[in-house]
Structures are given as structure tokens and as C-alpha cells.
N, C-alpha and C positions, 0 to 999 in steps of 0.2 A: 585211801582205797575205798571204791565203793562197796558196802554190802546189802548183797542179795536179799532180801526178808523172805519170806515164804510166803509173804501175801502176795507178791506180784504174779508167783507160783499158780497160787490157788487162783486169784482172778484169771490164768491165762487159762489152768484145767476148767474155770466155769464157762467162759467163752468158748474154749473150742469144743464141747460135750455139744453146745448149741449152735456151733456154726454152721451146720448143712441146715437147719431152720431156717437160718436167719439167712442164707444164702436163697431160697428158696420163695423164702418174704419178700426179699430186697428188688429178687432178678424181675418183677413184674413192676414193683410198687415205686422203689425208688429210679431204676432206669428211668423209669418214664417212656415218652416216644424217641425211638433213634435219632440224634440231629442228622441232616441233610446234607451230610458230606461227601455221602459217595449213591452212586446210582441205586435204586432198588433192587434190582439184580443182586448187586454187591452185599446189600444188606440183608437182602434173604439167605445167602451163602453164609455171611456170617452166624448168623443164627441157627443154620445148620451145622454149620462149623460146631458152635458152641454146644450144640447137644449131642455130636458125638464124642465133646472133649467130657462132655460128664458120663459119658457113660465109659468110657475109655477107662478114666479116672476111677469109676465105680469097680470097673476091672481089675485096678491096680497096673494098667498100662500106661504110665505115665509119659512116656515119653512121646506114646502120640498122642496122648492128653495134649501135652505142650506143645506141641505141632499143631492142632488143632487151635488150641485157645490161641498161639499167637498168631495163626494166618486170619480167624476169626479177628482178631484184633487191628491186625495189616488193613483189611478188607472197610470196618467200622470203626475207628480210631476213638469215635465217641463215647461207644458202647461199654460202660466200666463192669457190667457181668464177664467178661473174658478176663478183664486184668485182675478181678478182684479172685476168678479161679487159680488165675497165675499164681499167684501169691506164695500159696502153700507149696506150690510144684517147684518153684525157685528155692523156698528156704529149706526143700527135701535134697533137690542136687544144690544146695549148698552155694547157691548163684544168689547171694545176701544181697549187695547192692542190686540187679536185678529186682527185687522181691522192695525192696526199699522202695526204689524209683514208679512202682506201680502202688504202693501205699501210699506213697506222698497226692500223685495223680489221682488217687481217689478218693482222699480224703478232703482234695481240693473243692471237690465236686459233689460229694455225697459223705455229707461231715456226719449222719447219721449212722452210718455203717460201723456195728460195734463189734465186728469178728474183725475188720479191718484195724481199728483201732489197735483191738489187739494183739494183732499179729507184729502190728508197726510197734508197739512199746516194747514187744518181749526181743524184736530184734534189735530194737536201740538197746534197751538192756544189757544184751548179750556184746554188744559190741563195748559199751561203757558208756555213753554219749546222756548223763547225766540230765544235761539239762533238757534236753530232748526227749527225753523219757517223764520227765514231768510235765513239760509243756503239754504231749497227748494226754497222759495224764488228768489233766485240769480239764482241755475239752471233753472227754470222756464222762468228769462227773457234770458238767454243766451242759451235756447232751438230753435234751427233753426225754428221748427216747430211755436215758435209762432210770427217769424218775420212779416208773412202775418196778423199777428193780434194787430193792433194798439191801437185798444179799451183796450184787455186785456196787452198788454205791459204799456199806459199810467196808470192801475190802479195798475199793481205791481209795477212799479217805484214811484209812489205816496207814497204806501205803502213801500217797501222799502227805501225811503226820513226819512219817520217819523220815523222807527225804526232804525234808525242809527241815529236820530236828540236824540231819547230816550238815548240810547245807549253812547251820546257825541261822537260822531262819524262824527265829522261836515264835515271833507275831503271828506267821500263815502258818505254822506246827500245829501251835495252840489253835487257831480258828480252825483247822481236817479235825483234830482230835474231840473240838468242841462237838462237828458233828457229827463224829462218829458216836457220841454221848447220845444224841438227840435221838439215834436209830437205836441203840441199846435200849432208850427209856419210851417206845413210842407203845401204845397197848399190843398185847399178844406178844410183846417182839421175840419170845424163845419157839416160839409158834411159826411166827411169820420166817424170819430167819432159818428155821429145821434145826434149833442147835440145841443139846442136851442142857440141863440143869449146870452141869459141872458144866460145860464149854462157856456157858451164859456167863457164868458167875464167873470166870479166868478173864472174860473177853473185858468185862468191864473193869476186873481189876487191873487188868493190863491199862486199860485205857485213863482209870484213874490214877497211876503211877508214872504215865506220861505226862497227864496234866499237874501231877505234882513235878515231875522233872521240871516242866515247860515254867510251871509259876515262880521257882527256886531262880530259875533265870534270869525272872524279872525281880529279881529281890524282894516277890511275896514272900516273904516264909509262914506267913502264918496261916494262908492260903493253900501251900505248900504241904503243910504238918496234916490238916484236914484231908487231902487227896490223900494223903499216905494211908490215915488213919483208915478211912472210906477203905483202901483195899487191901488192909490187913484182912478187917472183917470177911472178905470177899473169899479169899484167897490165903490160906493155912499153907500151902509150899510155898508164897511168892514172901510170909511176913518177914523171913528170915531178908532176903533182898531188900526189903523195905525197913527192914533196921537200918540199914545203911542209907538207904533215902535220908529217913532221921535223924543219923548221927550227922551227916550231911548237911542237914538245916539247922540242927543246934551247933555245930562248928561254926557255920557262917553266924552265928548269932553270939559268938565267942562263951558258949554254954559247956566246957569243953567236958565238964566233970559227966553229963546228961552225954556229950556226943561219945567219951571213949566208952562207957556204960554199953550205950549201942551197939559199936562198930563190936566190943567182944563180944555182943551177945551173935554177931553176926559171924563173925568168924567162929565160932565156934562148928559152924556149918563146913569149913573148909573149902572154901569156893575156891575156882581157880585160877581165878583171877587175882591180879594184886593191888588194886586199887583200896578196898577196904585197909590191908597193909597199911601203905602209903597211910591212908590217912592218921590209922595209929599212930606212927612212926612221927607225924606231923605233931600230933594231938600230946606224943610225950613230950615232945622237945620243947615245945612250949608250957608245958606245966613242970619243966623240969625233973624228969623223970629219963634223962639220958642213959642213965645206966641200966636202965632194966629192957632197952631196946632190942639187945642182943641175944640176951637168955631167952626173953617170951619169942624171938623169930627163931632161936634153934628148937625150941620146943616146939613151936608149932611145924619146924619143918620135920623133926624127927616123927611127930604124928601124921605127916601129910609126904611123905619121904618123895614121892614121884611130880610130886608141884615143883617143877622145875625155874619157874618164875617165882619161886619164892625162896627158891637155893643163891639164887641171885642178888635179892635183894639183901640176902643176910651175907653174902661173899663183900655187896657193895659196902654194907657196914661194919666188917668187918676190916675191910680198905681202912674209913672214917676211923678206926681206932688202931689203924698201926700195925693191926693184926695180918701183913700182905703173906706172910706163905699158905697160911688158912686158904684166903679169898682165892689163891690161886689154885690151891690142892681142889674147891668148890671150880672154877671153872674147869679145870682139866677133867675131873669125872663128869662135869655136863658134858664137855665136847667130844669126850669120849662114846659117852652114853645116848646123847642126842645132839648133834652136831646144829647148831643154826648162829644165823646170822649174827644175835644177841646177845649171846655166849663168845663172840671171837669178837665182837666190838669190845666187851670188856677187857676181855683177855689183851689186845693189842691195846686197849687203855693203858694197864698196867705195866706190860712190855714197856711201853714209852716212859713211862716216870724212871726208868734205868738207860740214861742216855746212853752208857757205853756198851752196852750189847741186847737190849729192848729190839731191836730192828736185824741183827744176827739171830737173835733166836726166835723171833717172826719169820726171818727167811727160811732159818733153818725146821721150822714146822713146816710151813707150807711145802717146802721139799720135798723131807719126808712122808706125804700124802701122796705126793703126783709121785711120788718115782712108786710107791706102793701100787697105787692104781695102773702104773704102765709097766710092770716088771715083764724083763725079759729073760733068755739063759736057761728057761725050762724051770723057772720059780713062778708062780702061779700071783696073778695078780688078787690085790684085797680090794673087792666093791666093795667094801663098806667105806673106804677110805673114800672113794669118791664124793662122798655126802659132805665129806670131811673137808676138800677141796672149794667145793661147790660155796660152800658156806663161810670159807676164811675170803675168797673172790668178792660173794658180796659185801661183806664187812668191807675189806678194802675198800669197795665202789663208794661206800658210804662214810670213808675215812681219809680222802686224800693226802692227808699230813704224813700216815702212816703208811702210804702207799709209796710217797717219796723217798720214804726214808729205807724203806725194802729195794726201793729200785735204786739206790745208790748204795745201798751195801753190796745188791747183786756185780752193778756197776764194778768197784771196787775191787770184787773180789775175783772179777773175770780179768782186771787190770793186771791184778796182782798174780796171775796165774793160777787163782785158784778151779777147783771145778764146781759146776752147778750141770745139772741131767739138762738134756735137751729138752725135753718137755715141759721142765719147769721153767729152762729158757725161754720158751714158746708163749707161756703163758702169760710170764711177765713182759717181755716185748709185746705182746697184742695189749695188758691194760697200761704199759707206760704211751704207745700210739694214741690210746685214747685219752690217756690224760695229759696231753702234750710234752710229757715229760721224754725228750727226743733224742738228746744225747744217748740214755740209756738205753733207749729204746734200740735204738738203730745197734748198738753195738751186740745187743740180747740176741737180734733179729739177724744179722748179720751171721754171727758165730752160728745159730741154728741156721742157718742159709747152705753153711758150709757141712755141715755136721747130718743134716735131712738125706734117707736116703730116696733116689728116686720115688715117685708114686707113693710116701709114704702120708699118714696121716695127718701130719701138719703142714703138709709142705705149702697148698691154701692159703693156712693160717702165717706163717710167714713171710709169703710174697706180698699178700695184704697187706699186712702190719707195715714192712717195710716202707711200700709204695704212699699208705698214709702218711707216714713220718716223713718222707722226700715231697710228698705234695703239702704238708704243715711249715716246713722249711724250705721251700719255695725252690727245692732244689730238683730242676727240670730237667736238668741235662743228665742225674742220677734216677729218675723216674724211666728215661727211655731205655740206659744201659740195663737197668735190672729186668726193664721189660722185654728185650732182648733176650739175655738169657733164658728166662721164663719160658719165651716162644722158645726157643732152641734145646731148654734141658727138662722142664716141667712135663709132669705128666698126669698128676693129679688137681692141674687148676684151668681154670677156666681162658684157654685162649684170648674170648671178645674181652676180658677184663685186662689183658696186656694190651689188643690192640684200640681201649677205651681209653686207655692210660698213655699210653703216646700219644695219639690224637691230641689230649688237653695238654699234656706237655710240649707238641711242640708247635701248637698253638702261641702258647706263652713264650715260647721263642723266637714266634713269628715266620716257621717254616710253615707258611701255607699248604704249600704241596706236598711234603711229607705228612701233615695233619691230615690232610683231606684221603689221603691214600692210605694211611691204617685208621681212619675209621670206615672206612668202605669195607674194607677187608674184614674187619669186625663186625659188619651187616651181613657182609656175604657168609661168616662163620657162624652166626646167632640161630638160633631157632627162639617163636613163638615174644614171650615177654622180653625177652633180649633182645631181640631185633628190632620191637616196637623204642627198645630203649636205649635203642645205636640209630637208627631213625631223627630221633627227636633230638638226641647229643649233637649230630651234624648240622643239623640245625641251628644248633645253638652254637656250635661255634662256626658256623657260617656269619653271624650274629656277629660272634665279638670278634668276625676278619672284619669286619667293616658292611658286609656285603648282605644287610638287609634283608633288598627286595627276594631278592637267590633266597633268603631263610626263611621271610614270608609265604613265599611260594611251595616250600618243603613240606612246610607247617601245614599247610593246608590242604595238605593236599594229602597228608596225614589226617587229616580230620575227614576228608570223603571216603578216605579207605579203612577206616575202622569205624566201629558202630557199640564195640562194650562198655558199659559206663564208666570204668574204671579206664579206661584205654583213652576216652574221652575226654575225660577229669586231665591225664597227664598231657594228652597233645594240648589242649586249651591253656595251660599252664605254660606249658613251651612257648606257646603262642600270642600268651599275655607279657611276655619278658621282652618276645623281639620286638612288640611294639611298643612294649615301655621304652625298650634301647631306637627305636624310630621317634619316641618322644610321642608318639599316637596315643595320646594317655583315654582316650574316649572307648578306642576300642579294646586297650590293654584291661582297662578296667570293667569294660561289659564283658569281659574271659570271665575274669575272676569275681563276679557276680554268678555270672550261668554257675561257676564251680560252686560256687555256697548255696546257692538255690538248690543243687542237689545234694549238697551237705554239708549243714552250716556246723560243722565242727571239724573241717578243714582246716586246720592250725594253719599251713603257710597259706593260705588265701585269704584269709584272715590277716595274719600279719602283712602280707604283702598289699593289700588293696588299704587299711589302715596307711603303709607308710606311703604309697603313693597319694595319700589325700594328705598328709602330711608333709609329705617333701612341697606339695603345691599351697600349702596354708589351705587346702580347702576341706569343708566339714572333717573342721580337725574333733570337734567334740564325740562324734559316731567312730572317726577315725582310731578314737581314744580309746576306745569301747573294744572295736576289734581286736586292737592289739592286745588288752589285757585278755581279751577271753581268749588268744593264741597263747598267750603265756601261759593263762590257766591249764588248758589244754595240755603243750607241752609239762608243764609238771606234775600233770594225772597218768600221764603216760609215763615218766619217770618214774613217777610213785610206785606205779603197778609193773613196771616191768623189772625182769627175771633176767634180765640180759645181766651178765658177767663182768663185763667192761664198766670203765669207768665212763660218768654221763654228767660232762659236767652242764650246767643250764644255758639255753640257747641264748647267747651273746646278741645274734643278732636281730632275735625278736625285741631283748632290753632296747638293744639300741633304739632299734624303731619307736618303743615308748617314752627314750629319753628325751628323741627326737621332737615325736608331737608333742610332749609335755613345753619344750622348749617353743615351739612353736606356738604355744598357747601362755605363753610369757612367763609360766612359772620354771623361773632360771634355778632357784637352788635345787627343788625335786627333781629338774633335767640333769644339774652336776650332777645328782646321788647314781640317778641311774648312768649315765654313761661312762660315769669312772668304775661301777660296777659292772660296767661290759668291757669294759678296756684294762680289768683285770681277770677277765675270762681268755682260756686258752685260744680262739676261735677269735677274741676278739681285741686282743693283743697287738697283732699283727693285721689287724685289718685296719687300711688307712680312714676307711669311711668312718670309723667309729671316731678316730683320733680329728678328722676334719670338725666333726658334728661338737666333738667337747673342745675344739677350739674356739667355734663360734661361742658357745655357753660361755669359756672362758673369757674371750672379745666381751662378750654382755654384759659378766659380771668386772667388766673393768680389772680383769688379771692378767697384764700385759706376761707377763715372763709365761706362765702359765700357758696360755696360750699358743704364745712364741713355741715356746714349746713341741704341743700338740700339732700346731702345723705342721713346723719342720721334722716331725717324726711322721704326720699323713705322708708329706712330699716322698721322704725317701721309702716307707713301704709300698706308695706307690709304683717308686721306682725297682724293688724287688718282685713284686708281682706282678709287673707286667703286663697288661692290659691293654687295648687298643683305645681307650677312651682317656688314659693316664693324661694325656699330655695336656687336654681340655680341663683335666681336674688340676692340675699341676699350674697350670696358668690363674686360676679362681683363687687357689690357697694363696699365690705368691702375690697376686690382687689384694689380700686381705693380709698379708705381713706387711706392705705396702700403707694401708690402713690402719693398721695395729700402731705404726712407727709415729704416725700423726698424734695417736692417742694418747693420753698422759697414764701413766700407771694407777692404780688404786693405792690409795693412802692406806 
């Protein structure tokens, strides 16, 4: 997860105090002369334009602020005083990408502009986009303009220090942190800077406790010991944190009698963190001191009673010695008292070392909480239980072992006639949909199906579930029936999502005319972003009837009738697939360029423009690049998100990198990864993964193996049903054909 410092904070409060200056400087200095794009006429309106948008703006009338700056913009397209007033006006109504797209365009153009800059990092920022936030970043401090600005250089370099120190990026950490030394030590500098005595002295011990971090890295330590030492002197509240630097250094230096000496001089602070712990905990076990591990962490917790990360570590060692009803009586008063993800990972740890009712009384807690939180009968529901919920869901998300083994006792016990509350039912058929786990699912989903009343609050959450579990198991002719009903009894879901859901299904059956007739229907029912995205669907499966030019022509025509970025990004997308499926790979792949050009942190544009250069052997090395920075991508957005469901890792971006890896002749690292996608849920059942590790297989001379892998492509080919099948169908049975020639591996 990325975190926010306060310096990016503070640089953003020092820029925008000066932005109407530098706004002011800019609109004469940097514009320059108008270029020659539109008549004079034109250009003088713009310019009027733009001086009633500031004065508008001055009034607090924004919106015809924005009227103004953007017909002023219409009028002179050149002119980046208009776009650069936008700016602020878009990130106020919250029109982000907007506001983005007019950063980029001026940054193109006028790299000097340093409220622009700023505005463009705090909304990368704010979005997550990592590496993009440093990238301005860097041009920012190697901007001429802001050499006369020491204040602001010392807080980008701080800030760029730490996100390279995130990053493990200790080389370029160390060289921001170097000079932010430089600007600490330059004459005046408590003067020049405006910073008090005490902030002077913090700032450089701060900076010397990084560069001891940073040296420890490189296996200075004795470089390391010196930095520390430097900001003991500096700084009287940080020395305590800086024991631990030490004990730190003389650990790795296996000093350990000098590092435990430290770490308790440190703890004795009570921090709240557990790292110092740990290391304790480390530091006995190797000096033989296991038995005193225990005593000193109840001691410490009974002095520090509310450190609830330190109740934990003493539950876990208490596990380590046997002691399990202790460690459990410790987690049950944390999840009682604060309920989080970390405390229910343990706890369902534990559950599981009791194979025969670990996963009964996992279900049976989690129960307990949902029926709490939904009570009905005129008995008053408990929110606090919710927290309760909220937090055994995540643990799940992050435990799939434990998650099976609930959803087959639920299974079980609904076989067996037992009962389970419907809400609890609900819950668990929506995370067994997402963790492919189907049987269960569909049965959870099913019984609530029956049991939901009209218009009730799950009913959504049900139809959903189900519909992914029937489209995971490829069962289409059950996808249309429930969609049916839906239309017919539903009253709480979204119509165009049943008539989205026939459409693909019975596509995959091959009834054209009925496909094409509930997705119309679900255009004609959508409003706004739904319709854009029943639009685009018809298209696409105009696409996979066979019928192209018909989806080219849709596509584009979608593209003259919309104009928002975001609206943009998704027709271009649409419209990069039908010509991938035309094989027009020229124009497929300038979509999905224009798409990263406006944001190159577009995970599927990314992966998909990677594995088209891939699938062609062409610039497979850039190819190779994209795709892991989609993977990365995708798993910063796992990391950080709060979604409930289970998320297991995208199948089909591995593929694509086991793909070009294969492609690029390294056959074993290609098996790692595509036997690693071909045991993802998503990627199980998809034939193209299973083609792609037959070929590896084929290469590495694993006749059976292979044999294999095709004849399991051919027939999920044949389950999924696809208009292209039979073409792929004919290549595989090409290449068993091939195989049969081949001699096996010794």
C-alpha cells in the first residue's frame, strides 16, 4: 500500500498559496504568441473569453468560469492559459480525468509550469498511480525554474527519498536524501528555509536516520552506526527510535549481546509498533534464551495493555509452546474489542489445526455476526457486529484454504438439512462465485433465491452471484432461464443486467437473433453509463457472430457520438478487440496506444498491447515490460482494495507473460508462469492458457504433458463455445499431429 507522507501535502499547500502568481507570470511569459490555428477574430474572443473566465472564477462562479475557459479553448486550441485555468475547475467538480488530460497537454508544452506540475502529482497521488507521481516528481526537481526555490526543492527531494526507499530503490533514495543534506548544510539554511531551531535540528535528523536506514541496506554498517549516531545528538525524542536503528546494525553484525541491550533500551518507550519485539524475540532465540520470551512479552503487554499488536504476538507464542486455549482466549478479547482482519487470520489459523470442527466453528462465528447485524421479529439489530463481519470477510479474502473449507461445511450442512440464515447464505454464495468455488456456491445462491423476499435487500446480491457461477461454468442455457425469471419476479435489480446476460449467453449458443434482441432491449432500458456499456457489448458481440465490418461500424460510430475521456478510453478499447478479431493488428494496437498515452497505468492496455506484440514475436522485450507493469498494477489494486470478495490474481495477464516469456525462448520461467495461470480459477478452464503450456510443453520435449494440455484446450474449447473455436481447434489437432512425430523426453 502506498503511503502518503506529508511532504507531498506540504509541497502541494506551498504551490497552491502561489498559484494565482504564477498563473499571472506564466499567462504573458510562458504562452508566448498564439499559434496560427484559428482566424484572429477567433483569437481575440478567446482572449476575452478567458478574462471573463477569471473574473467569473474570482466571483466564485464556476461554472461559467468553465464555460468560458472551455469555449475560450474550442476557439484557440493552442492557447494553454485556458487549460491550465481548467485545471482547478475540473478537480473542484471532481471531473479528475478531465483535469488530468489538460495537465498532461500542458506539461507537453510548457514543462515549466510549476502549479501545473502540482496539481498533476497531487492527482496522481490521490489516484495511486505510483510511478507517475514520481516520474513529475523528478521533472519538477530538475526544472531550472525551481532552482531559485529551496524550500520547494528540500520537500521534493524528501519526498522523492521516500518513494524510492518504498520502491527498494535504495541507490536513487540515497542520492534525494544526499541532497536534501546539501540544502540542510548550505549557509543561512535555517534562515533561508524560514524553519525554527528545533524544526532545523528534527529535519536533519530525520534526514540522517534515512541515510543510516539507506547505508544498513548496502551493508555499510559502520557508515550506518555514524548516521545514527549524528542524529541521536540532533534529536532527544527520535534517540529512542534510533536505538533500534542500532540494535539493527549490531544484529546484522551478529553483536547480539550490544543489539538486545538496545532494542530494550528501546522498548522501554512502548512503541506501537512490533518490529522492535520481533526483533527481541529473534535475538533470544538465538542466544538461547527461549524461555524468558514469554514472561518479558506478558509483562510488557500488561504495561502497554491497549497495544493490541503486541497481544498477538504473545497469543502467537503462546501457540509455539502449546499454550492454545491462552492464545485463543487473546484473540477472542481482541475480536471482540477491535475487530480486524489480523486477529481473524489468526483465529481461523488456529480453527484449522482442529480438523474436525475448525471450519464448523468458523462458520458458526461468522453466523453469529450476520444474523446479529440483520435481526429481525422486533429484536434490534447490533452494529457493532458489523465491524465483526466486515473483518472475518477480509481474512477470508486473504485465506482461501479456509474459505473452502467454510464453504463446504455450509455446503454440507444445507445437504444435510441443516439451517444457515439467509443472509449468511448470501454472503457466502457471493465469496464462493468469486472464488470459483461453484458447486457451493450455486447451491447457497439457489436456496437464497428461493427464500429472498420480493424487492428485498439482497436479492442483487443473489442474482449476481448466481449468473457469475452459470457464466464460470459455462452453463448458458441456465444463465438465460434465471435471467428470465429476474425480468419476470425481480424488483430490486437491474433489468439491462439480465438483458446483458442473455445477450452473452445466447450468443455462446449461437442464437443470433435472440442475442441481438435482448441486447437492444437493454440499450433501450439503460440510462447514461449503462447504455454507453450496452452500446459497446453489441458490438462486441457483433464481433464474435462473425460480423466484423457491422461491429467496426458500431464502434465508431460510438467514438463520433461521445467525447468524455473516460467514455473514450472504453469505445477505443472496444474497438482495439474487433480489429484485433479482423486481425488489423496496425490499427488494434494504435487504440491501445492513444489508451496509455492518456494513461499509462491502464493495466488492461497494458497487458493487452504487450500480449499482441507477443502473440506476433514482435518487440517482445517492451512487450515484456508492459505486461509486468499490468501485473504490478493489478496487485496494487488488490493490495489496497476493501472489496469483501475473494480476488484471486489475474490469470490472464500471467498468461500473457508466460506467453512472451516463451516467446523470448526462456521455456522453464514460461512453464512456471503458465502452470501458475492454469491453476488460477479464471484460468483453469480457459483453453488459451492450456494451448499456450502445450506449446512450452511441445518445446520442452514433454510429449504426455503436452498431449495433455491440448486435448484439454480442444475440449474447453468445445465448452465455451466461441465462433473462432473451430480455427483454434484445427491448429491444436495440427500440433498433436506434430507431437506424435516427436520422440518423448528421456
Amino acid at each position: 500500500m502506498m503511503i502518503h507522507s506529508p511532504y507531498i501535502l506540504f509541497l502541494m499547500q506551498w504551490l497552491m498559496t502561489t498559484a494565482m502568481q504564477l498563473q499571472l507570470e506564466d499567462a504573458p511569459k510562458k504562452v508566448g504568441p498564439l499559434p496560427k490555428l484559428t482566424s484572429d477574430s477567433k483569437r481575440e474572443e478567446a482572449i476575452k473569453l478567458y478574462g471573463s473566465g477569471l473574473l467569473y472564477e474570482k466571483e466564485n462562479r464556476l461554472l461559467d468560469a468553465l464555460r468560458s475557459f472551455e469555449k475560450a479553448m474550442e476557439l484557440d486550441p493552442g492557447a494553454l492559459s485556458p487549460r491550465k485555468a481548467l485545471i482547478p475547475i475540473y478537480m473542484s467538480l471532481d471531473r479528475i480525468e478531465d483535469a488530468l488530460v489538460q495537465c498532461r497537454y500542458v506539461l507537453d508544452r510548457d514543462d515549466s509550469s510549476l502549479e501545473t506540475f502540482a496539481l498533476y502529482a497531487k492527482q496522481l497521488a490521490a489516484l495511486g498511480k505510483v510511478e507517475e507521481v514520481t516520474e513529475i516528481l523528478e521533472k519538477l526537481i530538475k526544472n531550472p525554474a525551481s532552482k531559485d526555490k529551496p524550500e520547494l526543492r528540500l520537500q521534493v527531494l524528501r519526498e522523492l527519498s521516500l518513494r524510492y526507499e518504498q520502491a527498494s530503490n535504495w541507490e536513487k533514495s540515497e542520492e534525494k536524501s544526499k541532497g536534501v543534506a546539501e540544502i540542510l548544510e548550505m549557509p543561512s539554511a535555517e534562515e533561508v528555509l524560514e524553519l525554527t531551531e528545533d524544526s532545523y535540528r528534527k529535519l536533519k535528523a530525520e534526514n540522517y536516520e534515512m541515510l543510516g536506514r539507506l547505508a544498513l541496506k548496502r551493508k555499510d554498517t559502520k557508515t550506518a552506526i555514524e548516521y545514527y549516531l549524528k542524529a541521536q545528538k540532533l534529536d532527544i525524542v527520535r534517540s529512542g527510535r534510533l536505538g533500534l536503528n542500532l540494535a539493527q546494525v549490531y544484529a546484522s553484525e551478529g553483536k547480539n549481546e550490544e543489539a538486545l541491550l538496545r532494542v530494550d533500551e528501546f522498548l522501554q518507550t512502548q512503541p506501537l509498533g512490533t518490529e522492535a519485539y520481533e526483533l527481541k524475540i529473534s535475538l533470544q532465540k538465538k542466544m538461547g534464551k527461549d524461555k524468558d520470551i514469554v514472561p518479558e512479552i506478558e509483562l510488557a503487554s500488561s504495561r502497554d495493555n491497549h497495544n493490541n499488536s503486541l497481544k498477538l504476538i504473545l497469543a502467537r507464542e503462546l501457540r509455539i509452546k502449546g499454550q492454545v486455549p491462552r492464545a485463543e482466549a487473546i484473540y477472542e478479547e481482541i475480536a471482540t474489542q477491535a475487530p480486524s482482519t489480523e486477529v481473524y487470520n489468526a483465529l481461523f489459523d488456529l480453527y484449522r489445526e482442529n480438523k474436525e470442527s475448525g471450519a464448523s466453528r468458523a462458520l458458526a462465528r461468522l453466523e453469529s455476526s450476520i444474523q446479529a447485524v440483520s435481526r429481525k421479529g422486533g429484536i434490534p439489530p447490533d452494529p457493532s457486529q458489523a465491524m465483526q463481519v466486515k473483518a472475518m470477510l477480509l481474512a477470508l479474502k486473504k485465506d482461501p484454504e479456509m474459505l473452502r473449507k467454510i464453504l463446504d461445511q455450509a455446503y454440507n450442512q444445507l445437504v444435510k438439512g441443516g439451517k444457515i440464515g439467509l443472509e449468511t447464505k448470501v454472503a457466502l454464495g457471493t465469496l464462493a462465485s468469486r472464488a470459483s468455488e461453484l458447486k457451493a456456491g450455486e447451491k447457497l445462491l439457489l436456496v437464497s433465491l428461493t427464500e429472498s423476499a420480493p424487492n428485498s435487500a439482497t436479492e442483487s446480491e443473489v442474482y449476481s452471484g448466481l449468473l457469475r457461477i452459470y457464466r464460470m461454468a459455462h452453463k448458458y442455457q441456465e444463465i438465460i432461464t434465471i435471467c428470465k425469471d429476474g425480468l419476470d419476479k425481480a424488483k430490486n435489480t437491474s433489468r439491462v443486467l439480465f438483458h446483458v446476460e442473455m445477450a452473452g449467453a445466447y450468443t455462446h449458443l449461437e442464437k443470433d437473433v435472440e442475442a441481438l434482441a435482448a441486447i437492444d432491449l437493454a440499450i433501450s432500458e439503460s440510462q447514461d453509463r449503462e447504455k454507453l456499456f450496452s452500446k459497446r457489448y453489441r458490438a462486441s458481440l457483433l464481433a464474435q457472430m462473425g460480423k466484423l465490418q457491422e461491429a467496426e461500424k458500431e464502434a465508431l460510430t460510438l467514438l463520433r457520438d461521445y467525447d468524455q475521456p473516460s467514455e473514450v478510453r472504453d469505445i477505443r478499447y472496444t474497438l482495439s478487440s474487433i480489429y484485433s478479431g479482423m486481425k488489423n493488428h496496425e490499427k488494434s494496437e494504435a487504440l491501445l496506444k492513444q489508451i496509455l498515452e492518456a494513461d499509462p497505468a491502464d493495466a488492461t492496455a497494458n497487458n493487452d498491447l504487450g500480449y499482441q506484440w507477443a502473440d506476433r514475436s514482435h518487440n517482445l522485450e517492451e512487450a515484456e515490460k508492459l505486461i509486468r507493469k499490468a501485473l504490478d498494477l493489478d496487485q496494487k489494486l488488490r493490495d489496497t482494495s476493501n472489496r469483501l470478495t475473494f480476488e484471486p490474481e489475474n490469470a490472464a495477464y500471467i498468461d500473457s507473460l508466460g506467453w512472451v516469456i516463451f516467446r523470448r525462448g526462456k521455456l522453464k520461467e514460461a512453464r512456471i508462469e503458465l502452470e501458475k495461470a492454469s491453476n488460477l480459477p479464471e484460468g483453469s478452464d480457459d483453453p488459451v492458457v492450456w494451448d499456450h503450456l502445450g506449446d512450452v510443453y511441445f518445446s520442452l520435449k514433454e510429449k504426455q504433458k503436452s498431449l495433455e494440455s491440448y486435448l484439454k484446450a480442444i475440449n474447453l474449447y468445445q465448452v465455451v463455445r466461441t465462433r473462432r473455436d473451430a480455427e483454434r481447434v484445427k491448429d491444436i489437432k495440427q500440433k498433436i499431429q506434430l507431437l506424435e512425430l516427436e520422440p518423448s523426453k528421456k
